[in-house]
N, C-alpha and C positions, 0 to 999 in steps of 0.2 A: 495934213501932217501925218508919217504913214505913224507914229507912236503915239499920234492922238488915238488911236484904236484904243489903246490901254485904258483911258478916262473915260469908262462909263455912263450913261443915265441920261436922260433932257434936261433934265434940273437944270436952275440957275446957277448950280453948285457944278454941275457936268461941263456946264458951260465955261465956267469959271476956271477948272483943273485945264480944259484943252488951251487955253489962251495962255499959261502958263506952263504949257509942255517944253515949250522950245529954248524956255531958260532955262530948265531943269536938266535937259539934253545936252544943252552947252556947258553948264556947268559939269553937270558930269563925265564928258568925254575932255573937255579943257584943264579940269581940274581946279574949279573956283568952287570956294562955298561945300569943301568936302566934307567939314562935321558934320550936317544932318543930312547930307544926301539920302541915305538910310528913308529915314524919317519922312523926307521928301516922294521918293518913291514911292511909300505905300501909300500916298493920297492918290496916286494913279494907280493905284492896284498890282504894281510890280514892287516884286521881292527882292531887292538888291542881294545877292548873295555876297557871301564870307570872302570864297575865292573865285573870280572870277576869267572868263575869258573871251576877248572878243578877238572878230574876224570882222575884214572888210573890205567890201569889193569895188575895184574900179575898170571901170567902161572909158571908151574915147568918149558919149554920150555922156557927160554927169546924170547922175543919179537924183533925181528931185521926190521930192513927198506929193503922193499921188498918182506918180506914171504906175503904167501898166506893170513894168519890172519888178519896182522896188514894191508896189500892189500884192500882186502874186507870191511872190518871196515873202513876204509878211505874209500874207494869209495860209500857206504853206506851212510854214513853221508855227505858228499860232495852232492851226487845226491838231497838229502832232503834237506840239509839247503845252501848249495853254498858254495865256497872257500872260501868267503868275511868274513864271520863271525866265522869259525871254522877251527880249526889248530888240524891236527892230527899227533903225530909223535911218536919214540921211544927215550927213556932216561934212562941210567942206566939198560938197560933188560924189562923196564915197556911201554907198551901203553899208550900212555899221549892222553887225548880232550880237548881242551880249549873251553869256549865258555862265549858269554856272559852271563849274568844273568839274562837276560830276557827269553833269551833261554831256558827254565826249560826243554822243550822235548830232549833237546840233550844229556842230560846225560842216559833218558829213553833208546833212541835210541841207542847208546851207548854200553846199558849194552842186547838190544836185538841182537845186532847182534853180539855180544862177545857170546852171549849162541849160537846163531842160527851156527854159525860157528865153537864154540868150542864144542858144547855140555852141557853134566851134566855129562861123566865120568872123565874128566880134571877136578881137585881141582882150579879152578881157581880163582879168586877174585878180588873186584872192589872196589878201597879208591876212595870217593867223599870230595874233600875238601871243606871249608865254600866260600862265595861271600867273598872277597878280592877286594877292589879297589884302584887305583893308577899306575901305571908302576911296582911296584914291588907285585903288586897284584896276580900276574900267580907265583911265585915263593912262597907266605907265602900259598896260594890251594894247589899247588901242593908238598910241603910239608908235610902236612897237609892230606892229601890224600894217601902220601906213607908211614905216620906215622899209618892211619887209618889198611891201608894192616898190617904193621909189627903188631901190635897188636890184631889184627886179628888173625894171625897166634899165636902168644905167648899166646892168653889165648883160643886157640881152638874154636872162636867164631863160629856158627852153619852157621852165614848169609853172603852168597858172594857176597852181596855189603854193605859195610860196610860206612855211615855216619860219617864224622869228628864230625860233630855235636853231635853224639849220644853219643859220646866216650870222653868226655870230664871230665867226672869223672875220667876216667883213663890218661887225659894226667893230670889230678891235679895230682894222684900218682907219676907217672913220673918225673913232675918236680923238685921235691925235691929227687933224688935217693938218697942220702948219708940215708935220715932219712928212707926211705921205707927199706933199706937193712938192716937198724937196725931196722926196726920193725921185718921183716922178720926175723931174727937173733935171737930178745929175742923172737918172738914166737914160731919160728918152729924150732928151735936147738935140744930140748930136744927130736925129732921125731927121732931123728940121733940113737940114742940107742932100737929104735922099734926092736924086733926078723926080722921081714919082712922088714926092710928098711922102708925109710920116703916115699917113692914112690907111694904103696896102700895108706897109709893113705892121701897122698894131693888128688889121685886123687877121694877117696871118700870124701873127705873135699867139692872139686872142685862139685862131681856129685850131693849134697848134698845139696850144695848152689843154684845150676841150676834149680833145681828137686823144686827150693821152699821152702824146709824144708821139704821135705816129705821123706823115709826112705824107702818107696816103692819105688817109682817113680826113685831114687836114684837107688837102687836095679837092676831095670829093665834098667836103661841107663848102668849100668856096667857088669853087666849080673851076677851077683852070689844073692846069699839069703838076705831076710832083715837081718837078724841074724847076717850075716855077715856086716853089715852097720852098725847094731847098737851094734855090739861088737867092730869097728874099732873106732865109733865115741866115745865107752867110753874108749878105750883107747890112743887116743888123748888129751882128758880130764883129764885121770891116769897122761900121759906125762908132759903134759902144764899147768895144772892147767884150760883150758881153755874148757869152755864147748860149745854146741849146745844150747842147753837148757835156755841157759841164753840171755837173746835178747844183753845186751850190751860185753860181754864173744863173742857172735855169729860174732858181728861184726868186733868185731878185728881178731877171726879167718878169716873172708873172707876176710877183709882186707888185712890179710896177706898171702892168698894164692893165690887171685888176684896178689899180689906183686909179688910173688914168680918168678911166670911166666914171668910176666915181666921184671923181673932182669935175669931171669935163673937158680934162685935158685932152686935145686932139692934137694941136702944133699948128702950125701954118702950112702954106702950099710950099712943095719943095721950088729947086731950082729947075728952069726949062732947058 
């Protein structure tokens, strides 16, 4: 267990604290059993702080207790900032760091030694949750964090460490699914009936939006002709009634393709 590092000594008492690390981890990143978590903690010799913030990384590889990765990354961060303040461990497949908020180097540190060891040909990726404070403060971060990852992934974002903070327009979408799936629904249905499926045209909707509005720039992230951009965009517009062109038209389209992704929505195969 890499946060059995935390519990000390050979004793039968040492012994006793690490057999009981992994319920303490659960509970604290689950959010069971948060009144004495406190309390809990310093029997393993970490200092639960006031306000707190975690980061967490995910690999195609899960992340287990023990491997070489999530090894190094703990012992990394340990040698810098001490056992007392920072709690390194694995959760559901992910690399969890706790740390205070005062802390702001630790998440830096953190996400250097996740590169230094993973590299840049692993797609890997780092959710930073917001400062959270209270006892159940490590559970609404690290939420928040692995909310940060999943949406990351769902709308293709370019950046591997990914901000809760930044992402917050997107958890408003989120929160109300039932109304995003119908927006999604009335706008991009009529896509269903495209000769080429709805699948070109979101992800030209998608490069289009990225791109700024540009039609070029768009182009070259998809790799075929403007020609072909701005024939897909007016037949989008044929479909839906809904154009580029029109700044409030624009918006409900991204709106709705942002959504897409994040519900799953793709549509079916068009007509042959």
């Amino acid at each position: 267990m890499i946060g059995a590092a935390i519990a000390e000594g050979r004793s039968g008492e040492g012994i006793r604290r690490a057999e009981s690390l992994p319920e303490f981890i659960d509970d604290l990143l689950g959010g069971h059993g948060i009144g004495d978590l406190a309390q809990r903690a310093e029997r393993f010799g970490f200092r639960l702080p006031g306000t707190q913030v975690v980061a967490a990384a995910w690999a195609p590889e899960p992340f287990v207790d023990g491997e070489t990765v999530a090894g190094q990354v703990q012992a990394g961060l340990c040698f810098r900032f001490g056992r007392r303040d920072v709690l390194v461990c694995t959760k559901d497949g992910l690399l969890v760091c706790l740390a205070p908020y005062h802390l702001a180097a630790v998440t830096d540190e953190f996400v250097r030694l996740l590169t230094e060891t993973l590299g840049h040909d692993i797609p890997w990726r780092v959710g930073v949750g917001m400062a959270q404070s209270g006892p159940g403060g490590a559970v609404r971060s690290f939420e928040q964090a692995r909310t940060a990852i999943d949406t990351g992934e769902r709308l293709d974002l370019p950046e591997r460490v990914l901000y809760a903070r930044d992402l917050l327009v997107y958890q408003v979408l989120r929160r109300d699914s039932a109304a995003l799936a119908e927006l999604v629904a009335e706008v991009l249905e009529p896509l269903r009936v495209a000769r080429i499926g709805p699948g070109p045209l979101l992800e030209t909707l998608a490069a289009y939006f990225t791109a700024g509005g540009v039609a070029t720039a768009a182009a070259r992230r998809l790799g075929v002709a403007v020609r072909t951009v701005t024939y897909r965009l007016q037949r989008v517009k044929e479909l839906t009634g809904y154009g580029v062109d029109d700044p409030e038209q624009a918006f409900t389209l991204h709106v709705a393709v942002l959504g897409a992704r994040l519900i799953g929505w793709s549509g079916r195969e068009g007509k042959t």
